[in-house]
C-alpha positions as CSV (number, residue, x, y, z in Angstrom):
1,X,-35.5,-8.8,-9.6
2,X,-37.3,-11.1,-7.4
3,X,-36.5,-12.1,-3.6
4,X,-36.1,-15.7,-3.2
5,X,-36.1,-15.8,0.5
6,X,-36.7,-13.5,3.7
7,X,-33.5,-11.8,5.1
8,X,-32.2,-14.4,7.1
9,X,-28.6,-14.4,9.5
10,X,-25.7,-16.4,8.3
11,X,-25.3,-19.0,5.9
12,X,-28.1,-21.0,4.3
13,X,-29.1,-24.5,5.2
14,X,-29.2,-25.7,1.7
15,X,-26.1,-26.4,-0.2
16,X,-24.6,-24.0,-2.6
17,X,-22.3,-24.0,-5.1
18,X,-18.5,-24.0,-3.8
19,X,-17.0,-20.3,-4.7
20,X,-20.7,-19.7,-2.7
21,X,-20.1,-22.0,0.5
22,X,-16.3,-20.8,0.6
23,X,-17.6,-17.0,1.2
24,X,-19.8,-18.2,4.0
25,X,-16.9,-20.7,5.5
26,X,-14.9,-17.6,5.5
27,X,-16.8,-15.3,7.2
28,X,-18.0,-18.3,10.1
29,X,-14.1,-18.6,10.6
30,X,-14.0,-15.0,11.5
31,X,-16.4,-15.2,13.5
32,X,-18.6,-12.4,11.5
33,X,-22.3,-12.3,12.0
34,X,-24.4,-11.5,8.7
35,X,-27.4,-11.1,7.1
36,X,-28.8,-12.9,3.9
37,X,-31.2,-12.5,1.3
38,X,-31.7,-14.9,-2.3
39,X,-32.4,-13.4,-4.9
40,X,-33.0,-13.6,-8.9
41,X,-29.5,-13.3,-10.3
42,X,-28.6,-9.8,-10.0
43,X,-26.8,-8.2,-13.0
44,X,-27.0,-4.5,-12.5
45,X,-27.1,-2.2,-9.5
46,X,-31.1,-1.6,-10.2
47,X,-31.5,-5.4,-9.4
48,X,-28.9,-5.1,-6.5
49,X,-31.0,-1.7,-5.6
50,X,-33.8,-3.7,-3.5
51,X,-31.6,-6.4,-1.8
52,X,-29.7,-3.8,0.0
53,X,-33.2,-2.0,1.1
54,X,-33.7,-5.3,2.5
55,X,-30.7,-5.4,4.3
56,X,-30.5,-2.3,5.4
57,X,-27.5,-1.1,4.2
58,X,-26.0,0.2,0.6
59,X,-25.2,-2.4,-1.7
60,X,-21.3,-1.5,-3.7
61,X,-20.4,-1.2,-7.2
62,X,-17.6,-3.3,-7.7
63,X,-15.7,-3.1,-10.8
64,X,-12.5,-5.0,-11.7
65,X,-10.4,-3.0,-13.8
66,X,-6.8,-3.3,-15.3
67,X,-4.4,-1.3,-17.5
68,X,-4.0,-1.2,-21.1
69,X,-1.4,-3.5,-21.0
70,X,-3.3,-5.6,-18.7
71,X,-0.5,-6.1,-16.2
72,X,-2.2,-4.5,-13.2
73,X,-5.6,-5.4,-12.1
74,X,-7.7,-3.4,-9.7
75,X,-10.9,-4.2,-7.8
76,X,-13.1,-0.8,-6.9
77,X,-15.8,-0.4,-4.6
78,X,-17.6,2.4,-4.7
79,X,-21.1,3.5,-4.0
80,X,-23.7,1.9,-7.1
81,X,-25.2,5.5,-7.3
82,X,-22.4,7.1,-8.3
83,X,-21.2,7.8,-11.4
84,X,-17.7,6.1,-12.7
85,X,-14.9,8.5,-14.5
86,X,-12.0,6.5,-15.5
87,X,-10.0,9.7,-15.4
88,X,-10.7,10.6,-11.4
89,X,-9.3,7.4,-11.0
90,X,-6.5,7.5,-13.3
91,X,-4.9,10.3,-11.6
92,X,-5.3,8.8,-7.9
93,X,-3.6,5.4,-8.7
94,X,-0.9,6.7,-11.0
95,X,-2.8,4.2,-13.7
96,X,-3.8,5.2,-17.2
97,X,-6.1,3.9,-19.4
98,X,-8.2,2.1,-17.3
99,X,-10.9,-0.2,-18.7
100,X,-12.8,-3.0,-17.1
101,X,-10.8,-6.5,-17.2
102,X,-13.3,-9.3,-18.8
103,X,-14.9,-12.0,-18.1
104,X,-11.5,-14.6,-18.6
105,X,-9.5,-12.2,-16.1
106,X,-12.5,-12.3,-13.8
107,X,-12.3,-15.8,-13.8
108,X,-8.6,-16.4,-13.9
109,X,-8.0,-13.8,-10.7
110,X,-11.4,-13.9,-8.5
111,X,-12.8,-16.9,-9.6
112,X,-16.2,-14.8,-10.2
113,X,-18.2,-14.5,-13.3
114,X,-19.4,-10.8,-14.8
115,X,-22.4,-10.0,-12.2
116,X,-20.7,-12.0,-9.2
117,X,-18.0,-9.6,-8.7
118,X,-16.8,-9.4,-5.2
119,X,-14.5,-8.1,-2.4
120,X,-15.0,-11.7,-1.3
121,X,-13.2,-13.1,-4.5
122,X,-10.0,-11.4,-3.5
123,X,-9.6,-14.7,-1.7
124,X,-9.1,-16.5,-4.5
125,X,-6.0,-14.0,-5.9
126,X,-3.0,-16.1,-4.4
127,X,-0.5,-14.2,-5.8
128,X,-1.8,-10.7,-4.8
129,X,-2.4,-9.4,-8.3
130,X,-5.4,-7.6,-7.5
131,X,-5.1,-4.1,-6.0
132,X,-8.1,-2.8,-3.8
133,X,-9.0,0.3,-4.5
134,X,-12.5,1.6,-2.2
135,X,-14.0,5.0,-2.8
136,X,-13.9,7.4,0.5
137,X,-17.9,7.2,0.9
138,X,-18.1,3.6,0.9
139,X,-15.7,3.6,4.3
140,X,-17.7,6.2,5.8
141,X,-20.5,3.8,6.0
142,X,-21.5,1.3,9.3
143,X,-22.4,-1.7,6.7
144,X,-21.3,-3.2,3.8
145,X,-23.3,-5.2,1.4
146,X,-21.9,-7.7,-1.4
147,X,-22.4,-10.5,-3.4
148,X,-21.2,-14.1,-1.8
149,X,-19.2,-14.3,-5.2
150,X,-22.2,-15.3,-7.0
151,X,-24.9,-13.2,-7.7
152,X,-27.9,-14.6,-6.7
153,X,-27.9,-13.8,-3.0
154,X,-26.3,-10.6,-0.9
155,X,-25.2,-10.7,2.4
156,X,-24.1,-7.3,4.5
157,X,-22.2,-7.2,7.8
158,X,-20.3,-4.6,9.6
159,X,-18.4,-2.7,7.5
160,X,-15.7,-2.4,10.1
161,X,-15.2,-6.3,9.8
162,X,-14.7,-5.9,6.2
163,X,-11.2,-3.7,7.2
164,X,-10.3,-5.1,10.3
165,X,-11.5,-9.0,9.8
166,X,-11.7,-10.0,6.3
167,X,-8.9,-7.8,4.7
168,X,-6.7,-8.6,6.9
169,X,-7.1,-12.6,7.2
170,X,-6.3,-12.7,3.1
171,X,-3.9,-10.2,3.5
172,X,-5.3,-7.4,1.7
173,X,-4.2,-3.7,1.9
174,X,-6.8,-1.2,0.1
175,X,-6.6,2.1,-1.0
176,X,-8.7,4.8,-0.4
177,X,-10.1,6.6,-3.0
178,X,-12.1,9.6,-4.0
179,X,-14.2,9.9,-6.7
């Protein structure tokens, strides 16, 4: 993947699309500083791998998951090194069968595409459909890196603002979990 820009702080100066300049609107509201880096369009964690070197902190997996009967929807952050067992989950959330929603769920609930998949995107969920799940090690970090809902730039900020800022202002409970 190759870096578009230098890390810079907050949003950019040129436009960007609007699920993009939402993210960024978002955080300004709250008043939470962050850093930036464009990038090549990201589409697996080796390509998100540098862009959180570059912003100093880990960069999440985050994978949006639903039932067999898809009728619950989750969105998991967890660490992009570690490995994911549908089962260690299963048990945890009382949910079996797990298997990763799809690109027209994706759309419908986050308003993300596959590769742009956010904890940002939960503002788009208006009915509360999606259930946060985020793994125990992600939370014992200081920063938190993700995607702005698209994936061709990352931005991380305090971690703590993520659970006492962000989550809050959409209304968002999570779960931990351990995996």
């Amino acid at each position: 993947m190759k870096i578009l820009s230098a890390v810079e702080k907050g949003r950019p100066s040129s436009e960007r699309p609007e699920i993009e300049e939402k993210c960024y609107d978002l955080l300004d509201k709250l008043g939470i500083g962050y850093l930036r880096v464009d990038h090549e369009a990201a589409m697996t964690m080796d390509d998100c791998r540098l862009s959180g070197e570059l912003l100093g902190t880990m960069l999440c997996k985050n994978l949006f998951l639903t039932n067999r009967q898809k009728t619950k929807f989750y969105l998991l952050l967890m660490p992009g090194d570690k490995e994911f067992r549908t089962k260690d989950l299963s048990a945890q959330i009382a949910s079996a069968r797990l298997s990763f929603a799809g690109e027209k769920l994706m759309g419908e609930l986050l308003g993300v595409t596959p590769g742009s998949v956010s904890v940002l995107g939960l503002m788009n969920d208006k009915e509360k459909r999606v259930r946060l799940l985020i793994d125990s090690d992600v939370l014992r970090c200081d920063g938190f890196a993700c995607h702005p809902c698209r994936n061709t730039a990352s931005i991380a900020f305090p971690l703590r603002d993520l659970t006492e800022k962000i989550l809050p202002s959409l209304g968002v409970e999570y779960t931990e979990v351990t995996l």
